[in-house]
C-alpha positions in Angstrom: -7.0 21.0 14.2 -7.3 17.9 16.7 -4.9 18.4 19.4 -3.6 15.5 21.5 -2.8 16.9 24.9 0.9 17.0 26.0 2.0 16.6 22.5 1.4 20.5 21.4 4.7 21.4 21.1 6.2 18.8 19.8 6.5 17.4 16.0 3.2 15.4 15.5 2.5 13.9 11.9 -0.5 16.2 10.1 -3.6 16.1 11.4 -6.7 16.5 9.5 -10.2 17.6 10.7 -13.1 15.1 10.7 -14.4 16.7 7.3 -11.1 16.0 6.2 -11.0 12.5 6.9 -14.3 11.6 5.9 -14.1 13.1 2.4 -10.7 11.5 1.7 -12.9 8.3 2.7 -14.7 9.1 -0.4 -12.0 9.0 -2.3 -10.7 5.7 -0.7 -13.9 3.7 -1.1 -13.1 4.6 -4.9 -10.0 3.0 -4.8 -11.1 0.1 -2.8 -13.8 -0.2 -5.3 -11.6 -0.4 -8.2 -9.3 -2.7 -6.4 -12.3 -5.1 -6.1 -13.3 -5.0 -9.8 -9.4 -5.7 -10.5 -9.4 -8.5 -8.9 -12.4 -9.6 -10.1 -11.4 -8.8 -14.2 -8.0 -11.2 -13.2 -8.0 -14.2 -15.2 -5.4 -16.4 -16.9 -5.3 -14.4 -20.2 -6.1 -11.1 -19.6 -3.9 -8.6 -19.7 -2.5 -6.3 -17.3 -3.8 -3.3 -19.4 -7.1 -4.5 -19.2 -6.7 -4.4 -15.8 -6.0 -1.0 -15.8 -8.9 0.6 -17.8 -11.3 -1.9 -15.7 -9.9 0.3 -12.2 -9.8 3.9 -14.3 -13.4 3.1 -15.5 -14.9 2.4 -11.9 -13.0 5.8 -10.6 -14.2 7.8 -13.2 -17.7 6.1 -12.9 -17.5 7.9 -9.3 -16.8 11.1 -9.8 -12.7 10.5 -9.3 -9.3 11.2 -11.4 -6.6 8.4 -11.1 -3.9 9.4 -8.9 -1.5 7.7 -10.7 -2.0 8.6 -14.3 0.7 11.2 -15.2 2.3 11.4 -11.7 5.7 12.3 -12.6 5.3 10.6 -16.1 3.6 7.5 -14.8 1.3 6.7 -18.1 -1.0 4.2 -16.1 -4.2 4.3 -13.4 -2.8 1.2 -12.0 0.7 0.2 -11.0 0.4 -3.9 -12.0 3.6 -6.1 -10.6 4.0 -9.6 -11.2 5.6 -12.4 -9.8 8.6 -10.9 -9.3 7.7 -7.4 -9.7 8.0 -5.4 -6.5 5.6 -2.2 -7.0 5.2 0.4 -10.1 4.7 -2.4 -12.5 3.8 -0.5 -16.0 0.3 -2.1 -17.3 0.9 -3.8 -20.8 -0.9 -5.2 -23.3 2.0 -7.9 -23.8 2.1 -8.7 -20.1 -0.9 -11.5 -20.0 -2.0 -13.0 -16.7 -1.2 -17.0 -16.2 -2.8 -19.6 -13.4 -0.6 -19.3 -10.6 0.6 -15.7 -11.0 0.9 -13.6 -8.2 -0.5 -10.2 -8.7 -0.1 -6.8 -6.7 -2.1 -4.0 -7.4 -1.5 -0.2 -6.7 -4.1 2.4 -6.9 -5.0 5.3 -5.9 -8.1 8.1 -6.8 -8.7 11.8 -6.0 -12.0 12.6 -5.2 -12.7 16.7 -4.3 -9.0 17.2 -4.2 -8.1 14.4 -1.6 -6.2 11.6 -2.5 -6.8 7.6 -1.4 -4.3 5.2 -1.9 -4.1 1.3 -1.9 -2.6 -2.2 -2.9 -3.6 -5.9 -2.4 -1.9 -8.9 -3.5 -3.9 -12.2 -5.4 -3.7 -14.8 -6.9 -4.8 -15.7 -10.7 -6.2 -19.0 -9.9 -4.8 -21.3 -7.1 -1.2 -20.3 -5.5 0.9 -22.3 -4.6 1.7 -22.7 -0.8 4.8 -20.6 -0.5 3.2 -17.7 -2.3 -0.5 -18.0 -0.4 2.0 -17.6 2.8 4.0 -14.5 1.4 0.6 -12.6 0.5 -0.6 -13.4 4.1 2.0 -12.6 6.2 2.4 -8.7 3.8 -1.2 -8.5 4.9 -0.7 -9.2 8.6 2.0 -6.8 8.6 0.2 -4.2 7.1 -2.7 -4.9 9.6 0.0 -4.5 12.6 0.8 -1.2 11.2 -3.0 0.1 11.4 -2.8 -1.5 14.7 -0.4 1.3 15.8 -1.9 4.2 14.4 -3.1 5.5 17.6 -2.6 8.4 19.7 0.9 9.3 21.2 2.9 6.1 19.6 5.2 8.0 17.4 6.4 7.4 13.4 8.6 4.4 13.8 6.4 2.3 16.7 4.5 1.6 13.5 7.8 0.5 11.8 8.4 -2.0 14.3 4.8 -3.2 14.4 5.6 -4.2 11.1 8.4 -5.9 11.4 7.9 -7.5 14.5 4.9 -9.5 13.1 7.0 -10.1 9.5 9.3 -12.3 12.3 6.4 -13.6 13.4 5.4 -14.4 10.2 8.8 -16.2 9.4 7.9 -18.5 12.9 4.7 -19.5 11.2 5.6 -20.3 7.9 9.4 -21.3 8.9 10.8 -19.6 5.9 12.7 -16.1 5.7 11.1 -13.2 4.2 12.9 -10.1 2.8 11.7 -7.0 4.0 12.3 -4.9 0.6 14.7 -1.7 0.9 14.4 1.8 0.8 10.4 1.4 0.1 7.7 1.8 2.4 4.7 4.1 3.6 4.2 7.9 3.6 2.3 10.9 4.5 -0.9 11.3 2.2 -3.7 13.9 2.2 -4.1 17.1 -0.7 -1.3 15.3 -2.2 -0.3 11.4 -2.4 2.9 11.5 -1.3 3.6 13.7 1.6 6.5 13.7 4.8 6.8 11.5 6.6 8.5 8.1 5.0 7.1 5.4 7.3 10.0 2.4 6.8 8.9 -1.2 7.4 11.0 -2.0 10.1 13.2 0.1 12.2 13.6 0.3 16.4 10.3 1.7 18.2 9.8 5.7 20.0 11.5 8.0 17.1 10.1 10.4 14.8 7.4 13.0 15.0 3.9 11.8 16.9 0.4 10.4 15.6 -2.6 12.4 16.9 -6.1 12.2 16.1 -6.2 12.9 12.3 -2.9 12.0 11.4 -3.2 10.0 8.4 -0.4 7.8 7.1 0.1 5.0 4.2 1.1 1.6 5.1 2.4 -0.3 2.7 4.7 -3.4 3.5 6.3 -5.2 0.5 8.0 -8.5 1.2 9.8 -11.1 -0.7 10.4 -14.8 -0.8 14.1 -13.8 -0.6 16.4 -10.5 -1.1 15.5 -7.8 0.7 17.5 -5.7 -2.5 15.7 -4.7 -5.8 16.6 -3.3 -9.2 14.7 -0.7 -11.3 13.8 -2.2 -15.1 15.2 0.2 -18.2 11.2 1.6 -17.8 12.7 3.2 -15.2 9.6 2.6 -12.9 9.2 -1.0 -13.0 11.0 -2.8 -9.3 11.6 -6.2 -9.4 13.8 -8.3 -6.9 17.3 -8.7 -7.5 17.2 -12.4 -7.2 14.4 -13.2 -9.6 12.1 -14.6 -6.2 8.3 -13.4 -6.0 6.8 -10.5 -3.7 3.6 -9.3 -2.0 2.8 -5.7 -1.2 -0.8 -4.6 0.4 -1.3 -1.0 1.2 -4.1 1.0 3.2 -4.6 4.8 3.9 -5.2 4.9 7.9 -5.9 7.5 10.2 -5.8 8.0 14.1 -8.9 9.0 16.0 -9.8 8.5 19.3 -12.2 5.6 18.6 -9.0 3.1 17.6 -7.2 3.3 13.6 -10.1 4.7 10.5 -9.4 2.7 7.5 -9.9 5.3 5.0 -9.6 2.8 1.6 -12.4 0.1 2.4 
């Protein structure tokens, strides 16, 4: 493995070798690919199960298996939340997509026993303003969080990278945003969930190291108002407790020496 001098002997989050990272690259342009034909499928009455066999064809097309499908039950390639769905939205053929909804899409792909994982948030149609804004600022606070995948910051300096620019974010649009509870990113490699949590906000310099080859998930979800959430009778399904609409955007990332490697692009 890639060692980052000084930090030998202390906890540093798992490093993979370059051969590692690359081929879970594979396995993250597959996602990214199927993202892309998602959101292209999108339309004011299509349905959200559509959507789902449109990203399991394009993975299977390239060799992948969807990560999702059968993960602890999960009966879907996609996890499809709208509006006011949070994340692990169940794709249904009843659930058709209307102008102005706002969509987040989950997916992940193994490729070669590596796993990719990765979200975006759009539009069907034109938003309106307030939800255009909520999409952007969950992007820019994903895109702080790559922004502090690099050697010797530690677990929770990408934390507050996220949540520093969410403020920011509330400054530019003058509005609150909820920063949604007891979600966030995680550890991801041979399997798709690993240790460490990554929370989405949280006070810099604590938990265990990045080195080169440490590869996390960053995935801020906001909200146009609670930071709080309830779980649907699906018992996967997370929408927010006061009805209001969220965003979520997710990339794999890993540290090198060169700056943060996008692994899902």
């Amino acid at each position: 493995m890639i060692n980052l001098p000084g930090l030998r002997s202390r906890k540093v989050v798992a490093q993979r070798t370059p051969a590692e990272l690359d081929a879970m690259a594979v396995a993250g342009a597959l996602v990214a690919a199927a993202l892309r034909a998602v959101r292209a499928a999108a339309a004011p009455g299509v349905s959200t199960l559509e959507l789902d066999r449109v990203a399991e064809s394009v993975i299977r097309d390239g060799g992948g298996t969807p990560s999702f499908l059968g993960y602890h039950g999960f009966p879907a390639s996609i996890c499809a939340s709208v509006n006011d769905r949070v994340v692990h939205g169940i794709p249904s053929a009843s659930e058709v997509l209307a102008a102005g909804d706002l969509v987040s899409i989950d997916c992940g792909a193994i490729v070669d026993g590596w796993h990719g994982d990765s979200a975006v948030t759009f539009g069907v149609g034109t938003l309106i303003d307030a939800d255009e804004a909520l999409s952007a600022a969950t992007k820019a606070a994903m895109e702080a969080g790559i922004a502090a995948m690099v050697p010797g910051n530690r677990l929770t300096d990408v934390s507050h990278a996220i949540e520093v620019e969410t403020h920011a974010a509330e400054a530019r649009h003058d509005r609150k945003y909820g920063i949604v509870a007891g979600y966030g990113g995680h550890g991801i490699g041979r399997q798709m969930h690993m240790d460490p949590f990554l929370p989405n906000e949280g006070s810099p310099g604590r938990g265990p190291y990045l080195a080169p080859g440490s590869v996390l998930a960053i995935e801020p979800m906001l909200t146009l108002g609670t930071t709080k959430t309830v779980v649907l009778e699906d018992e996967w399904t997370v929408v927010t407790a006061d009805g209001t609409r969220a965003a979520h955007w997710e990339h794999t990332v890993a540290v090198t020496d060169d700056g943060p490697r996008i692994l899902t692009q």
